[in-house]
N, C-alpha and C positions, 0 to 999 in steps of 0.2 A: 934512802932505801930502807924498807923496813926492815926492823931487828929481826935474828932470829929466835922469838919470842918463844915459851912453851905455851902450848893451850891444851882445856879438857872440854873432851866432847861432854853434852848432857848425860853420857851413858858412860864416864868412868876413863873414857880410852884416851890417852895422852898423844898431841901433836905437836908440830913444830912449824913454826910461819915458812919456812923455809918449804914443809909440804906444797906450799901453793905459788911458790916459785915458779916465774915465766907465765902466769895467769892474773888475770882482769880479775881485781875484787871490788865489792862492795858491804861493807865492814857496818853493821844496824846494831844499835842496841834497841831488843825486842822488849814486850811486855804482850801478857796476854790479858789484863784489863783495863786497858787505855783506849783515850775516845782515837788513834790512830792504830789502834789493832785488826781493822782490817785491811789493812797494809800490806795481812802476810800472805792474801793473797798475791797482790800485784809485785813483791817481792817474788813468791813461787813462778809468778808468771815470766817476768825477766829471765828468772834464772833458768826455765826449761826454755826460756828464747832462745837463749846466748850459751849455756852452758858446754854443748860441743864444740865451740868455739875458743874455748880456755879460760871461758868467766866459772865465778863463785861470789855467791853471795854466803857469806859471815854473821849469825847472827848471834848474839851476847845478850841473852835475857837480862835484863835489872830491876832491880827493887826500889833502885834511889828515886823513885819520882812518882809520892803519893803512894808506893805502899802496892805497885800497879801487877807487881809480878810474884806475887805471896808465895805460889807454889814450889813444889821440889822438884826433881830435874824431873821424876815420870812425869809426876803432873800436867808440868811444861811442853814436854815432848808429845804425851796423848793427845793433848790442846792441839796444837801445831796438827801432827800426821794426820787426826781424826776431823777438826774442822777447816784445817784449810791444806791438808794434803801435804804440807811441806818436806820437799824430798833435801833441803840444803841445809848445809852443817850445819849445827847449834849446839852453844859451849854453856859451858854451867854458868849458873847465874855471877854476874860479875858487877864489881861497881867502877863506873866511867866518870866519876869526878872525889876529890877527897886525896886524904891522904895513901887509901887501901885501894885507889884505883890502877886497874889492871895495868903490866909497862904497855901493850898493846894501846891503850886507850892515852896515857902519858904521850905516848910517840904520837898517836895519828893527832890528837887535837893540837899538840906543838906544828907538826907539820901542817897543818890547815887549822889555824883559828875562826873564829866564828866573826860575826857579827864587831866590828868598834877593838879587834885582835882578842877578845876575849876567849880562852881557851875552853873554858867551863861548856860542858854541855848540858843546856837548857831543859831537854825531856825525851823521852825516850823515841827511837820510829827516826831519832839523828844520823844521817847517812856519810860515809865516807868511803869516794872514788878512788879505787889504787892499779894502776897502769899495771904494765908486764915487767915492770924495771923496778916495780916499789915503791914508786915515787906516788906520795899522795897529792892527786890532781884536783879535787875538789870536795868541799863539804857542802851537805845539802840537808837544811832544818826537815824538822821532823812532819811538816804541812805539806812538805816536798812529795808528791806522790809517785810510786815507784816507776810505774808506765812512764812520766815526763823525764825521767833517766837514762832512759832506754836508746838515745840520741847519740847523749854523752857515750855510753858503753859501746855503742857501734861505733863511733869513732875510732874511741882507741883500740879496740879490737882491730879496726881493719891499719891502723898505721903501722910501719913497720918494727918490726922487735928491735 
């Protein structure tokens, strides 16, 4: 089950994993100059799919890969709401492998390794599935396009709590 972690929104305001307790997430780390940055549309898209239904999608700008996400949290946020609309949370830029990597990012890749158990995440747009229970259910590489997700997330949404 995942911890209950603290996170900061891009705009300052402090939350707690626990906020999203008994809800369907989908946990991204974003960039806004990567060849899989338009992503954030079909990310948007899911999330107004599903989202009255008890999903959230989580998104975590990063810097760690190539230098992909330079900007400061306005910068970041303008990006997102102005060209792809995105109305789902997004926390201040964080890093998802290393020593300084988020506990968030720590827990979900132990509980879903990649590829040969390797926990490291390879590039950004890297997706991870979390039930109503917490339990991380699947990881899905960053090529993985957000629509062919949408399967997985109606499942567990419709299974019982």
């Amino acid at each position: 089950m995942l911890p209950n972690i603290s996170l900061t929104r891009l705009n300052g305001e402090t939350e707690q994993m626990s906020d999203y307790a008994g809800k369907v997430l989908l946990i991204v780390n974003v960039a806004s100059r990567c060849g899989f940055t338009n992503q954030y549309a079909g990310l948007q898209n899911i999330y107004a799919q599903f989202q009255d239904r008890g999903f959230e999608v989580l998104g975590f700008p990063c810097n760690q890969f190539g230098g992909q996400e330079p900007g400061s949290a306005t910068e970041i946020e303008q990006f997102c709401s102005t060209r792809y609309q995105t109305t789902f949370p997004l926390f201040e830029k964080t890093d998802v492998n290393g020593e300084n990597a988020h506990p968030l990012y720590k827990y979900i890749k132990h509980a879903a390794p990649g590829i040969l158990g390797t926990e490291a995440i390879k590039w950004n747009f890297t997706k991870f599935l979390v039930d109503r229970q917490g339990q991380v259910v699947r990881r899905y590489g960053s090529a993985d396009d957000p629509a062919s997700i949408a399967g997985d997330i109606q499942k567990i949404l419709q299974s019982p709590e």
